[in-house]
C-alpha positions in Angstrom: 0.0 0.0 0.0 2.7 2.9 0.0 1.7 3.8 -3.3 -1.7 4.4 -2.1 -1.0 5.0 2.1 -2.4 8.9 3.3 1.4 10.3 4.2 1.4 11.1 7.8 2.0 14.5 9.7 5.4 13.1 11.1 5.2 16.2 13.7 1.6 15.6 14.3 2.4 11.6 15.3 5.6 12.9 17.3 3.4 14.8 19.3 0.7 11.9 19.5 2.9 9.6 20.7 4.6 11.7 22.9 1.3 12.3 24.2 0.0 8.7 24.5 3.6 8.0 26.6 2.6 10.7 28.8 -0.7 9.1 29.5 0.6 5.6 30.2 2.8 6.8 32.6 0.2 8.3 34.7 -1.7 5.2 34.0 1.2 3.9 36.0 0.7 6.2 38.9 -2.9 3.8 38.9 -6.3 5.4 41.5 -4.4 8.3 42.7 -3.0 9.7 39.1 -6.4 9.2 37.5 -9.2 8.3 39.9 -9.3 4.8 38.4 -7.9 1.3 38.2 -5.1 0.0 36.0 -4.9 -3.3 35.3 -2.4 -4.9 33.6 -1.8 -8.7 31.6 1.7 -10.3 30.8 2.8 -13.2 29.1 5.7 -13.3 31.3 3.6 -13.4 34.3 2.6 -16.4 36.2 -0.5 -15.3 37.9 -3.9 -16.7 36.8 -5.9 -14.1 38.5 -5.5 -10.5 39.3 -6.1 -10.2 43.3 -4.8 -6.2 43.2 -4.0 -3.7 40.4 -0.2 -4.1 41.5 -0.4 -8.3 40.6 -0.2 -8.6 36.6 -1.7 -11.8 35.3 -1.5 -13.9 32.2 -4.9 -13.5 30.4 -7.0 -10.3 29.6 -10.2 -12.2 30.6 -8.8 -12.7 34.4 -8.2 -8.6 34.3 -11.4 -7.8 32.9 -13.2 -10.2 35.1 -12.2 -8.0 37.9 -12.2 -4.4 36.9 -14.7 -2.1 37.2 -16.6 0.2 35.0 -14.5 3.2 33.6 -10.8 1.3 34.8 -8.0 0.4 32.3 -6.7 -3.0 31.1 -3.0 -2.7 29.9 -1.8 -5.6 28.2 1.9 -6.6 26.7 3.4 -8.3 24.3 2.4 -11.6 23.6 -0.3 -14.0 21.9 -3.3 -14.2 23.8 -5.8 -17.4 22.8 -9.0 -16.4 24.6 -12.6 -15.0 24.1 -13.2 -11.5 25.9 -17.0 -10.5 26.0 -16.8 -7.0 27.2 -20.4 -5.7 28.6 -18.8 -2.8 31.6 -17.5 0.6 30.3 -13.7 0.0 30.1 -10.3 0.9 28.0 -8.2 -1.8 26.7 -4.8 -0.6 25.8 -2.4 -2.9 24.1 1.3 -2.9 23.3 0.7 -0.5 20.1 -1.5 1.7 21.6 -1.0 4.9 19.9 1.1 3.7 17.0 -1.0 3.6 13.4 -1.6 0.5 12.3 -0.6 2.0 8.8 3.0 2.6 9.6 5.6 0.4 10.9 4.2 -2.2 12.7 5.6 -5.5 11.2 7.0 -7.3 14.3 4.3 -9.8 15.9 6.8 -10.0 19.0 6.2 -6.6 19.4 2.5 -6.8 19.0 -0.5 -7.7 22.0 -2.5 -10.2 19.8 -5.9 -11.5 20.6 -6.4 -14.9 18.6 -9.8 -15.9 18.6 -11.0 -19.3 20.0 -12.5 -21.8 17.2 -15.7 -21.1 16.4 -15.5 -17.8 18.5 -15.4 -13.6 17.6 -12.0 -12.8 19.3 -13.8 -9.6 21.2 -17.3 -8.8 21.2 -18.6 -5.2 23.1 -22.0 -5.0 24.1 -23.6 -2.2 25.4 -20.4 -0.7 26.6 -18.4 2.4 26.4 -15.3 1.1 24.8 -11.7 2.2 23.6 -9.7 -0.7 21.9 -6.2 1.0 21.2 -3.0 -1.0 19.9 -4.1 -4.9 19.5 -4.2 -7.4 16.6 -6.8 -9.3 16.3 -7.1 -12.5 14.3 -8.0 -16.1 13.5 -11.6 -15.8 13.8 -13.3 -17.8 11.0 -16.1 -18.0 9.1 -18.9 -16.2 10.4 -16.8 -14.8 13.6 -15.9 -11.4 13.6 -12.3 -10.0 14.5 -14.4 -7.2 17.0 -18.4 -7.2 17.3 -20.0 -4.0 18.2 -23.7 -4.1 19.0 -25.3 -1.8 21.5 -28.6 -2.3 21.2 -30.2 -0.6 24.2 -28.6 2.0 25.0 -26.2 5.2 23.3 -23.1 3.5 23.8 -20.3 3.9 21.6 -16.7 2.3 20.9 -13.7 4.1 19.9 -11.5 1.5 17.7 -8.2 3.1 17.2 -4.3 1.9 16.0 -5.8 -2.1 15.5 -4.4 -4.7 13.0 -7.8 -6.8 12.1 -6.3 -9.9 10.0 -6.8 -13.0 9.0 -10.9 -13.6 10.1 -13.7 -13.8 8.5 -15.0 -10.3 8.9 -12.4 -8.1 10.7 -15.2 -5.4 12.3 -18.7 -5.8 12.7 -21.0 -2.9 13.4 -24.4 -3.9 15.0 -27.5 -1.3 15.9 -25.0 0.9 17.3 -26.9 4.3 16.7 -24.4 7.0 18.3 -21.3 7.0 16.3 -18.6 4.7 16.8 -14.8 5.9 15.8 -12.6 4.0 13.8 -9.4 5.1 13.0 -5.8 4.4 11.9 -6.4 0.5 11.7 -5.5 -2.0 9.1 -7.9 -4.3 7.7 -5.7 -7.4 6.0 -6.7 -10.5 4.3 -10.0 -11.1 6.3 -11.1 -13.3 3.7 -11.1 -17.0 5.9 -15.1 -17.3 5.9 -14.5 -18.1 2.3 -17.1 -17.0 -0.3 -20.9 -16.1 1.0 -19.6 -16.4 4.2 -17.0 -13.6 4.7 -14.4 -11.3 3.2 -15.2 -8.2 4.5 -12.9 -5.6 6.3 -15.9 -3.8 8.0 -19.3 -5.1 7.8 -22.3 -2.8 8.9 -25.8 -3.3 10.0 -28.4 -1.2 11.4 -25.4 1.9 12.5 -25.6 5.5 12.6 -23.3 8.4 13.0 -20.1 6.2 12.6 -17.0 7.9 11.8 -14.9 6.1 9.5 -11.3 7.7 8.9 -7.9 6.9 8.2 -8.5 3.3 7.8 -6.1 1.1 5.9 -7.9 -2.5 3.7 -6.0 -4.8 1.7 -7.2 -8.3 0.6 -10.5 -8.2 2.0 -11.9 -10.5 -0.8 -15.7 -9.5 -1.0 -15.2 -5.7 -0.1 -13.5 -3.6 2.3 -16.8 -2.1 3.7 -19.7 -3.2 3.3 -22.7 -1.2 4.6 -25.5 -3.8 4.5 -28.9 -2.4 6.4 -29.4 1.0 7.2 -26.5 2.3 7.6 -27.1 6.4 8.0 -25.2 9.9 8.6 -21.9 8.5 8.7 -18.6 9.2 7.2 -16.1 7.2 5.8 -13.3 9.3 4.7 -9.6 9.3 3.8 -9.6 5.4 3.7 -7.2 3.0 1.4 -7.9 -0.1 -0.5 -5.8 -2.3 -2.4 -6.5 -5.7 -3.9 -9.8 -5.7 -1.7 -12.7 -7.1 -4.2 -15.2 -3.6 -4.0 -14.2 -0.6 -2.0 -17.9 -0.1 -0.5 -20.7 -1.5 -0.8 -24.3 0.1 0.1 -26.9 -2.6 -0.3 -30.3 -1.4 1.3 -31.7 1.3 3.0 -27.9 3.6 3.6 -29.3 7.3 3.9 -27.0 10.4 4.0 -23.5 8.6 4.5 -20.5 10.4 3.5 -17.8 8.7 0.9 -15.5 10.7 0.4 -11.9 11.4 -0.1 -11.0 7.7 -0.3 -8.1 6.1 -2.6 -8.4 2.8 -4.0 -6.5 0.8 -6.8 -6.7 -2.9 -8.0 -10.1 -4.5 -6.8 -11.5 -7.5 -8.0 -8.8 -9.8 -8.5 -10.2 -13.2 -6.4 -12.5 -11.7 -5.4 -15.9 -13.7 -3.6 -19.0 -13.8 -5.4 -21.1 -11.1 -3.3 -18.4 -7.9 -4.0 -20.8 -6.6 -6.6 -20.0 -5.1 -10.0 -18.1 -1.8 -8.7 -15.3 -0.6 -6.8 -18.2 1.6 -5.6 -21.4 -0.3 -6.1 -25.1 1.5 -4.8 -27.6 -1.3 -5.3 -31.2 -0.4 -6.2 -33.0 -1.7 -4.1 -36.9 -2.1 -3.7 -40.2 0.0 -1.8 -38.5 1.6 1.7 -35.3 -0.2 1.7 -33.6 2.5 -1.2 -30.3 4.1 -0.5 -30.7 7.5 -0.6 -28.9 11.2 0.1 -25.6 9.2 -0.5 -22.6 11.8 -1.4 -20.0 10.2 -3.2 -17.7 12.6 -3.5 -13.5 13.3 -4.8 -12.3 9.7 -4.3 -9.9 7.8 -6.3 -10.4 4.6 -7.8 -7.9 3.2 -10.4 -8.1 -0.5 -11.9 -10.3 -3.3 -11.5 -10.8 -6.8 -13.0 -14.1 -9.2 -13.1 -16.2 -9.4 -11.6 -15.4 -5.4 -10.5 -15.9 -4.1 -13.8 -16.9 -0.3 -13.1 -15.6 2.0 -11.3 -19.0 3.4 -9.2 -21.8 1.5 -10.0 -25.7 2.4 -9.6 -25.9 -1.5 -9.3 -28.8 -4.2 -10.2 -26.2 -7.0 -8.9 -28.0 -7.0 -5.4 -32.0 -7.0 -6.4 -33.4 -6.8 -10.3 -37.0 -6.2 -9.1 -38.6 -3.6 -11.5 -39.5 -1.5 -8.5 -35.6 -0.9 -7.7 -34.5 2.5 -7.1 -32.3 5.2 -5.4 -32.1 8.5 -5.0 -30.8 11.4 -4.0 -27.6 10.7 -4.8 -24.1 13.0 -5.3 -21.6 11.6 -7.6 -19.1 14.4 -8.1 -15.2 15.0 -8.2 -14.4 11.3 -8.4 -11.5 10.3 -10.6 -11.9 7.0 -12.0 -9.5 5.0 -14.6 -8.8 1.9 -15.9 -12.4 -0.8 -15.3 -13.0 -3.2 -17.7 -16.3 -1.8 -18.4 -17.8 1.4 -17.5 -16.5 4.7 -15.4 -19.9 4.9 -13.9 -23.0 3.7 -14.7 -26.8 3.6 -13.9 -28.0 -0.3 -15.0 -31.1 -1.0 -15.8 -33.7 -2.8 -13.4 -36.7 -4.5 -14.7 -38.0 -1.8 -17.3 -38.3 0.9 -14.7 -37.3 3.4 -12.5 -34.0 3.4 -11.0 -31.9 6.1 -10.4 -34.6 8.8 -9.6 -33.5 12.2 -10.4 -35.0 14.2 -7.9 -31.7 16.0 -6.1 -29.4 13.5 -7.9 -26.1 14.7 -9.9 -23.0 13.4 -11.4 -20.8 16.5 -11.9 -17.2 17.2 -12.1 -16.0 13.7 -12.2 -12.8 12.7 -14.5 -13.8 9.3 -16.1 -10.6 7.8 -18.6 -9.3 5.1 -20.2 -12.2 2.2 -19.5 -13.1 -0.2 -21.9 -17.0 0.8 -22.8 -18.0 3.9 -21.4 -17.0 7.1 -19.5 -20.4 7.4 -18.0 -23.1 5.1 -19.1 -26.7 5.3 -18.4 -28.5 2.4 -19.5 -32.2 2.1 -20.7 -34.3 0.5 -22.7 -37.7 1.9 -25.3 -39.9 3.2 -21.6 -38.4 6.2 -19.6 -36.6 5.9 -16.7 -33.4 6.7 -15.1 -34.7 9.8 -15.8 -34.0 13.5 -14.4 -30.5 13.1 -13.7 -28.3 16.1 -14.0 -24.5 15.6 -15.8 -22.6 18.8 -15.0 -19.0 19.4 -16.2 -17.8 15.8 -16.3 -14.3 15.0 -18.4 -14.6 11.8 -20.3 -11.7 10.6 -22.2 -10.3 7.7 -24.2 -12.9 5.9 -23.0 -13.0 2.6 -25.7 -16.7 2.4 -26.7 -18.2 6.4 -25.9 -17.4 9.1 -23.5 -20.8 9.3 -22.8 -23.7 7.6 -23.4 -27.5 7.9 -22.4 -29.7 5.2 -23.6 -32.8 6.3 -22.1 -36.1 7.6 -24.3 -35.8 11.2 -25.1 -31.8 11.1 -24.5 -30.1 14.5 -25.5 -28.4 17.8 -24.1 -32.2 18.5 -22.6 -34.0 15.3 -22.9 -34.8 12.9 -20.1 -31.4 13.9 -18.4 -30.1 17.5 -18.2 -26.5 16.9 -20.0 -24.5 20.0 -20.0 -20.6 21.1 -20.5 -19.0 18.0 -20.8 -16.1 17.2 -22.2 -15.5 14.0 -24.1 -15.2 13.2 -27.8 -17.2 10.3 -28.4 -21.2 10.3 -27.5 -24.5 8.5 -28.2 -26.7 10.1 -29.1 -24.8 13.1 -30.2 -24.2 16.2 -28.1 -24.3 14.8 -24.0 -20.2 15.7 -24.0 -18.0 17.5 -27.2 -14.0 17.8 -27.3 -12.8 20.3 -25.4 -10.0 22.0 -22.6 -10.1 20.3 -19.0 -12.2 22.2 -16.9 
């Protein structure tokens, strides 16, 4: 990924750090430096229970099974084989805390790493103010999750910071967690061991709102690196990375008003599982209630792809062809997008009717190059639909079939869709982009 990794502030992480040493060291001072507990786990230690904050023991369960709401687990070095359900209001620290999972962490020795039991999660919260802060977290196959977040009945949230999710089924898993959970400066790697239909996913959402997304680094997540499957809404997911991942993100029904933007991805598709979709950036259009809506998609970049990701954003039919599928509402604009086997972006086609509703929705300012059929593509058949879109000042260029293309009735400059000053020199039917300067 350093082609692709978000270069870091070097004085800004100086100062972090610094700052997260000063805070372990009053963690050190225990009650009296910060009105709580510290507890701490070794490898090296040879206690199976933690009778008082100054005896370290050997398993992160045995320290959380005494603390108290609102204490402080510390943990070291080491491989840690256990299951830890955490359901009291508590930080976990490990040997990384503070360090982004981006940069140089490529020693396991150095690393505090939870390895999930078979047939286990490796850490599930519950209804919990959380902070999980320097771990790796791995081995948890199938349908297990690296972390589970669910807080179902109450406004709890969890702050996942500095983690290395690898090596599970599903790295992160985002439950009805309605009041914005933080994730930042982890890497999601190779969670791919569910296998096809079963996992491949660097974060998988259900049912979350408000969640703050940032910072984030995927690689070889097989079906996508997020995928935002039930009503996900009002969150962000911004300066994130993907390489080799099968789609970037995937909204599949009833996502309103989330935030993609300022992402960089290159390479999707190759290996990839059989539910990544169509799209590095795939919207499915999906049916009565459940449509994804007031989406921005907005000044990402997404280079290269390879079946079955064979556009680059995708107003996609992959996940429901019922001829009442539809979104709207939707902001494409300021993406750069090269190199798909297929289309730049696209609005497909979903049983003879509407789709992409037009109401509120544009595609402006994107630059859309060297894919092999079209720059921008909406599809559509002798009926009217996919219909009041507005195309503003997109650049389309060397695409191989057309720059643009509407295939909608009534198709022009003014027709169905409001096309106008757009560069590109190929376009059916004629007029929708014309050769010109880059805006």
């Amino acid at each position: 990924m350093d082609g692709l990794r978000l270069t870091l502030n070097h004085r800004k992480r100086f100062v972090f750090s610094a700052a997260m040493a000063g805070l372990l060291v009053l963690l050190a001072g225990g009650a009296n430096a910060l009105a709580t507990t510290v507890w701490t786990v070794s490898k090296t230690s040879s206690n199976v229970v933690c009778s008082l904050p100054s005896a370290t023991c050997n398993t992160i369960g045995a320290a959380y099974s005494v603390a108290s709401a609102g204490d402080v687990i510390v943990v070291g070095p080491g491989t840690y084989n256990e299951y830890l359900k955490i359901t009291k209001s508590i930080t976990l620290l490990g040997a990384q805390a503070g360090n982004d999972a981006r940069g140089d962490r490529h020693d396991p020795s150095k690393e505090s790493i939870v390895s999930a039991l078979a047939q286990s999660d490796a850490i599930d919260v519950y209804n919990a103010y959380v902070v999980i802060d320097g771990f790796t977290l791995q081995g948890a196959a199938g349908y297990y999750y690296g972390i589970e977040v669910e807080e179902a009945s109450g406004n709890y949230t969890a702050r996942i910071l500095n983690n290395i999710f690898q090596n599970n089924g599903t790295g992160l898993y985002l439950a009805r967690s309605y009041n914005g959970n933080v994730l930042e400066h982890n890497l999601f790697r190779n969670n791919s061991a569910g296998g096809s239909g079963v996992g491949g996913y660097g974060i998988y959402i259900y049912d979350s709102g408000y969640d703050l997304i940032n910072e984030n680094e995927f690689t070889g997540n097989k079906t996508a690196a997020i995928y935002a499957d039930y009503y996900t809404y009002y969150g962000t997911i911004t300066n994130n990375t993907s390489e080799n991942d099968g789609a970037f993100v995937v909204f599949v029904y009833g996502n309103i008003g989330v935030k993609f933007c300022h992402n960089r991805g290159k390479n999707f598709g190759r290996g990839a599982f059989s539910g990544a979709g169509d799209a590095a950036v795939a919207i499915s259009l999906s049916s009565d209630s459940n449509n994804n809506s007031y989406l921005d998609i907005s000044d990402n970049d997404l280079e290269n792809g390879e079946g079955p990701i064979v556009n680059g954003i995708a107003f996609s039919t992959f996940f429901e062809t019922s001829a009442s599928s539809y979104a709207h509402y939707v902001n494409v604009t300021n993406n750069r997008i090269k190199g798909f086997p297929q289309n730049g972006i696209v609005v497909e086609q979903s049983g003879g009717t509407g789709t992409l509703q037009g109401a509120g929705s544009y595609i402006v300012g994107n630059e859309v190059s060297d894919n092999g059929n079209d720059g921008i593509l909406i599809e559509g058949p002798t009926t009217s639909y996919n219909s009041g879109i507005s195309f503003f000042q997109n650049e389309a260029k060397g695409n191989r079939v057309n720059d643009c293309e509407d295939d909608t009735t009534g198709a022009g400059p003014l027709g169905t869709n409001t096309w106008w000053n757009n560069i590109g020199n190929t376009s059916s039917p004629a007029g929708l982009c014309a050769p010109g300067r880059s805006h």
